[in-house]
Backbone as JSON, one array per atom type, in Angstrom:
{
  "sequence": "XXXXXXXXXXXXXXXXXXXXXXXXXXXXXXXXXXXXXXXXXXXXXXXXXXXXXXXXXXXXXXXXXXXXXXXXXXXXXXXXXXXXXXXXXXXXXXXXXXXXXXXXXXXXXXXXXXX",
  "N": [[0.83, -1.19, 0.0], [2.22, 1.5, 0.56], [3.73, 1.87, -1.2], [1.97, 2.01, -3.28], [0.57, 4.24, -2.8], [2.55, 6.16, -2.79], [3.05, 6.09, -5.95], [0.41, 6.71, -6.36], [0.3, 9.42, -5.65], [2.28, 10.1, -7.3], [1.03, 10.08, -9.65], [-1.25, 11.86, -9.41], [0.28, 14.18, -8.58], [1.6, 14.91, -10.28], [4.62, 14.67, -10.19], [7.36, 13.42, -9.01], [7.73, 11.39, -5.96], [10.0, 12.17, -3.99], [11.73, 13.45, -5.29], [13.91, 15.58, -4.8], [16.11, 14.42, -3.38], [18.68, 12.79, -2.67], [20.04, 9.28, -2.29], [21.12, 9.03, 0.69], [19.98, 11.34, 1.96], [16.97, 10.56, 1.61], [17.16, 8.19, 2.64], [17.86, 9.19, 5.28], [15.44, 11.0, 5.89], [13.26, 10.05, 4.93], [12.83, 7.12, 5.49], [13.73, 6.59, 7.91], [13.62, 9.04, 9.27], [10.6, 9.73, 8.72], [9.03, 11.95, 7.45], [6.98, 13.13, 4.8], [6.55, 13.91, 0.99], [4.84, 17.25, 0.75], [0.95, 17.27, 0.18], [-1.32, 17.59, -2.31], [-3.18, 20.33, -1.97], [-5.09, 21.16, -3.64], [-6.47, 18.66, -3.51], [-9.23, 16.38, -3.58], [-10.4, 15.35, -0.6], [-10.59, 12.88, 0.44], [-8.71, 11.63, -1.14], [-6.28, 12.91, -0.41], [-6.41, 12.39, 2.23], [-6.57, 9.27, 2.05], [-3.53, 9.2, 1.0], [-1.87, 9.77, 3.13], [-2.48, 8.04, 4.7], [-1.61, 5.64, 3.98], [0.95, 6.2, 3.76], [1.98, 5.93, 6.53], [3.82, 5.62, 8.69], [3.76, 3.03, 10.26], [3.06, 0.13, 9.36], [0.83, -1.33, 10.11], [-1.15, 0.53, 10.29], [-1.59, 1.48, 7.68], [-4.2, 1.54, 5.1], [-5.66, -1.48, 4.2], [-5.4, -2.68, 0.65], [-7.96, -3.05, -0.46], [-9.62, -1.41, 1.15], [-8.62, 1.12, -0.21], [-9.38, 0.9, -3.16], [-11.86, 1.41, -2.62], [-12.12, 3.66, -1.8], [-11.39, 4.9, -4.11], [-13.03, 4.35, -5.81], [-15.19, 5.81, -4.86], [-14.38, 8.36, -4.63], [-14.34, 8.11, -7.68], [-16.78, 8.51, -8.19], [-18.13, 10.88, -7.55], [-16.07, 12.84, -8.2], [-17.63, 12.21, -10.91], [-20.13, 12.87, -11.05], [-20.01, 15.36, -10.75], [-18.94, 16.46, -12.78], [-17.49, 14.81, -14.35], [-14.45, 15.22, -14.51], [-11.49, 16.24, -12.57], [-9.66, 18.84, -11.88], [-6.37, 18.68, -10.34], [-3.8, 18.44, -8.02], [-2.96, 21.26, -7.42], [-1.94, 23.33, -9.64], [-2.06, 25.36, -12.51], [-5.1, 24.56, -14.47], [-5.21, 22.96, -17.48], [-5.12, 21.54, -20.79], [-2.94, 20.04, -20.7], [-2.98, 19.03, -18.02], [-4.9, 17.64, -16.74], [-6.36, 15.02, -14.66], [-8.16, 12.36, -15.34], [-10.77, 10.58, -14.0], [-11.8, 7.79, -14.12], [-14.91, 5.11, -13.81], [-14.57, 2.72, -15.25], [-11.7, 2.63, -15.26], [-10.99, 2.35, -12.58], [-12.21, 0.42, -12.07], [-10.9, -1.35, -13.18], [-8.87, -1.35, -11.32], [-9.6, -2.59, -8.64], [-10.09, -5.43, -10.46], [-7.43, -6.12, -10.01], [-7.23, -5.96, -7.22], [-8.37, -7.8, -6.31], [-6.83, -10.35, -7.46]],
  "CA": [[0.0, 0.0, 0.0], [2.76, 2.54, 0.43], [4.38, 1.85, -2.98], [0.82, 2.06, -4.24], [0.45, 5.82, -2.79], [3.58, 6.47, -3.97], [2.3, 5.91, -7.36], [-0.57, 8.0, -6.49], [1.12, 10.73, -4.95], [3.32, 10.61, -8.38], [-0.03, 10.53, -11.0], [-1.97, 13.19, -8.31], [0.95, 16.03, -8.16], [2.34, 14.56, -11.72], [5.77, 15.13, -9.53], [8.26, 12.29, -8.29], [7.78, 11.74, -4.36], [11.02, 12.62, -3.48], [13.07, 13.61, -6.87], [14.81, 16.54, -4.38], [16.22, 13.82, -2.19], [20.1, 12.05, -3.05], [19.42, 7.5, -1.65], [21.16, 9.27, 1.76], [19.1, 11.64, 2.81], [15.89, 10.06, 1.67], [17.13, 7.28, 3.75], [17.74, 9.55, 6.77], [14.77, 11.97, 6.18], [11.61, 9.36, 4.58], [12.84, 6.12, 6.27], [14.41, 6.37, 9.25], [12.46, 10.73, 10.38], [9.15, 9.76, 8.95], [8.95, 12.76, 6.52], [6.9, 13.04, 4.0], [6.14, 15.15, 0.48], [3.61, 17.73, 0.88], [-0.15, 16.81, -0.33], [-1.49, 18.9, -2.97], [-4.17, 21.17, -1.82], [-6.56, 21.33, -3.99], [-7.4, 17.17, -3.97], [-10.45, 15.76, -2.9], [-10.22, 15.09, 1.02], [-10.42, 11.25, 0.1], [-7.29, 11.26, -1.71], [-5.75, 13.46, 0.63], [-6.58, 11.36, 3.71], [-5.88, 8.12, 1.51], [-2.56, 9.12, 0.56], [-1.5, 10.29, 4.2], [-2.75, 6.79, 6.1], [-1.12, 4.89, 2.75], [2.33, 6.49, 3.95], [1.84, 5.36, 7.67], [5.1, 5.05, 9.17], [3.12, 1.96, 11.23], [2.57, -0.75, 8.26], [-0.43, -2.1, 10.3], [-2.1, 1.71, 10.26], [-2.01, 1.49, 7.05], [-5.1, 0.69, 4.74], [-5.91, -2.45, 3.34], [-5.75, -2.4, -0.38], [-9.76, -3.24, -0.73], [-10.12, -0.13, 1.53], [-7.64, 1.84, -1.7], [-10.07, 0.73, -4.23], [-13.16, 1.81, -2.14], [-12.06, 5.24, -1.72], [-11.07, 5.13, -5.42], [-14.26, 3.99, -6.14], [-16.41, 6.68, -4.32], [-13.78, 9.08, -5.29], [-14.6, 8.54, -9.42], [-18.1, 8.47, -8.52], [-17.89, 12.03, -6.71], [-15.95, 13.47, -9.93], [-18.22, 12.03, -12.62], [-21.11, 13.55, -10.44], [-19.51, 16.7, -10.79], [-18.77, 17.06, -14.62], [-16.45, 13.72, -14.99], [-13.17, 14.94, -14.44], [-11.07, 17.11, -11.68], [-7.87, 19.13, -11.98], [-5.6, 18.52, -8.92], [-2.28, 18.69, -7.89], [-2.27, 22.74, -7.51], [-1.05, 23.69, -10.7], [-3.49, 25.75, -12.99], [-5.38, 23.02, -14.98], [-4.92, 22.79, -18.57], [-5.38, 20.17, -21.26], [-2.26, 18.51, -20.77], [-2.43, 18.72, -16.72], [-5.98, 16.69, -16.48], [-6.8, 14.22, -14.14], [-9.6, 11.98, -15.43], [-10.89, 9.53, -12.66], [-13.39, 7.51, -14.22], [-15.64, 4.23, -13.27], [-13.91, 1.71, -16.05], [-10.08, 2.51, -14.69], [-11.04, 2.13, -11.09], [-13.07, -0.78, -12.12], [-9.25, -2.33, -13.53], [-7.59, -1.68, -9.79], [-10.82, -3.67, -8.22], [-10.09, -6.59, -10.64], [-5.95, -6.26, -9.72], [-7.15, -6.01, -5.71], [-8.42, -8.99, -6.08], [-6.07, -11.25, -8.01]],
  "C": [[0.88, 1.25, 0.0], [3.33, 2.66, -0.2], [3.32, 2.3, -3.68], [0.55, 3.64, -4.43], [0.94, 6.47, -2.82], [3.56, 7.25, -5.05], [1.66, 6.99, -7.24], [-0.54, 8.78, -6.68], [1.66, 10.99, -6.85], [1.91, 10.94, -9.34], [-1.13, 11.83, -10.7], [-0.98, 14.69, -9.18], [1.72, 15.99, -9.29], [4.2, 15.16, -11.08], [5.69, 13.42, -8.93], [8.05, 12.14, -6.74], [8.72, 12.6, -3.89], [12.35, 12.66, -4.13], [13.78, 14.37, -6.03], [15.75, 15.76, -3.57], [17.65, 12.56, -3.12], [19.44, 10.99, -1.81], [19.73, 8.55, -0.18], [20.29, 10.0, 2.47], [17.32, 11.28, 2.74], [15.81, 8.79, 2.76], [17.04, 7.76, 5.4], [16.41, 10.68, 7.22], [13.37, 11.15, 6.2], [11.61, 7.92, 5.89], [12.81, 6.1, 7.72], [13.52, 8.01, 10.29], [10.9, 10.6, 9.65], [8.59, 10.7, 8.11], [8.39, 12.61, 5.14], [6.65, 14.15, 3.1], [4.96, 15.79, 0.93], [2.14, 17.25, 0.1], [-0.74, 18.33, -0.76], [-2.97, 19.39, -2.52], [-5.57, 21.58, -1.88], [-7.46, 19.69, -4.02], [-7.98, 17.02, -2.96], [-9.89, 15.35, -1.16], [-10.45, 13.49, 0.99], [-8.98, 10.97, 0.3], [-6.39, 11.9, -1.15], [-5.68, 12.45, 2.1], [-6.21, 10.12, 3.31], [-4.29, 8.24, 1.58], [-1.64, 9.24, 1.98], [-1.39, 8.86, 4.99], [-1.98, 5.52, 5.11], [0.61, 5.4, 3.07], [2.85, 6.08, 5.53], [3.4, 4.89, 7.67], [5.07, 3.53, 9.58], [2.89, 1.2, 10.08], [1.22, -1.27, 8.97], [-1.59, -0.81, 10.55], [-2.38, 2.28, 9.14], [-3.07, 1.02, 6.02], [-4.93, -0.54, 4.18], [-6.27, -2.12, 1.82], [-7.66, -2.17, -0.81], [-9.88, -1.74, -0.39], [-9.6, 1.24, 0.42], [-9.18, 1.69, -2.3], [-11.59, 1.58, -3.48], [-12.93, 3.53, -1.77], [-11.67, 5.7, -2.97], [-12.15, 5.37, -5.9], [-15.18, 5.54, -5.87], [-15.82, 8.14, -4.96], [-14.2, 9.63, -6.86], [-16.06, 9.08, -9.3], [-18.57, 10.18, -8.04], [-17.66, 12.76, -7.82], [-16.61, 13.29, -11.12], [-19.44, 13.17, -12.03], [-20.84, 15.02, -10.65], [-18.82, 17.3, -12.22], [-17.82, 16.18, -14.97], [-14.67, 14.25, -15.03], [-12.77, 16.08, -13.36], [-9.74, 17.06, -11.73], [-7.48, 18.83, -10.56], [-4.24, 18.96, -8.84], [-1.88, 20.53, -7.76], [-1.67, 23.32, -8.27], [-2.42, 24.46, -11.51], [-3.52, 24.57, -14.65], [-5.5, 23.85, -16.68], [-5.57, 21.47, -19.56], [-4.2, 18.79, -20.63], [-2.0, 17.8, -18.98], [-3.98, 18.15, -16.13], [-6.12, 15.7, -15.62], [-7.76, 13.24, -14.4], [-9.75, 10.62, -14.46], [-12.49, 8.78, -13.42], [-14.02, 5.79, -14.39], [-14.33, 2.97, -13.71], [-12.27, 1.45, -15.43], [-10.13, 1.92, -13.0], [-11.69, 0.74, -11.25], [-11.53, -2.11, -12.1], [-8.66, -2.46, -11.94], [-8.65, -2.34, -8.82], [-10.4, -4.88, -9.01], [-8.3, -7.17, -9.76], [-6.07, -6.49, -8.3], [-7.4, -7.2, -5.42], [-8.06, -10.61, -6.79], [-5.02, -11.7, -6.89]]
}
């Protein structure tokens, strides 16, 4: 799960977790002090609160994948409800800086959760 929100984190803020960060001090700042990137601003309070409990220093305070997909889930269904797609990441939104969150893709990480 914290590789997964990783990921997230990277397709969210279209930014690397921790590109500013040489193996040493990511080792002495992420691993070992607990530090993480900032969370962008403007995203949904889902994916905000997902991505935060998905970085859990504690591996057993972090979610269960199922629980990922179910906040994915409610997540797309939230943005289609609302005109099918939502800029994020704090950047001013554009064509090429889009987000689209929608049923069919989330439907793919539901079949992968449960393989």
């Amino acid at each position: 799960v914290f590789s997964f929100t990783s990921l997230l984190y990277h397709m969210l803020s279209r930014r690397k977790p921790f590109e500013f960060m040489t193996p040493s001090v990511f080792l002495r700042e992420v691993c070992c002090g607990g530090n993480r990137p900032p969370l962008g601003k403007a995203w949904p309070f889902q994916l905000h609160a997902l991505v935060k409990a998905g970085w859990s220093s504690t591996a057993s305070h972090r979610p269960e994948f199922a629980e990922v997909v179910r906040v994915l889930e409610e997540t797309a269904r939230e943005v289609s409800a609302a005109g099918g797609h939502a800029f994020l990441g704090g950047r001013t939104p554009d064509a090429g800086r889009r987000l689209l969150l929608d049923p069919p893709r989330i439907q793919s990480a539901r079949s992968f959760a449960h393989e």
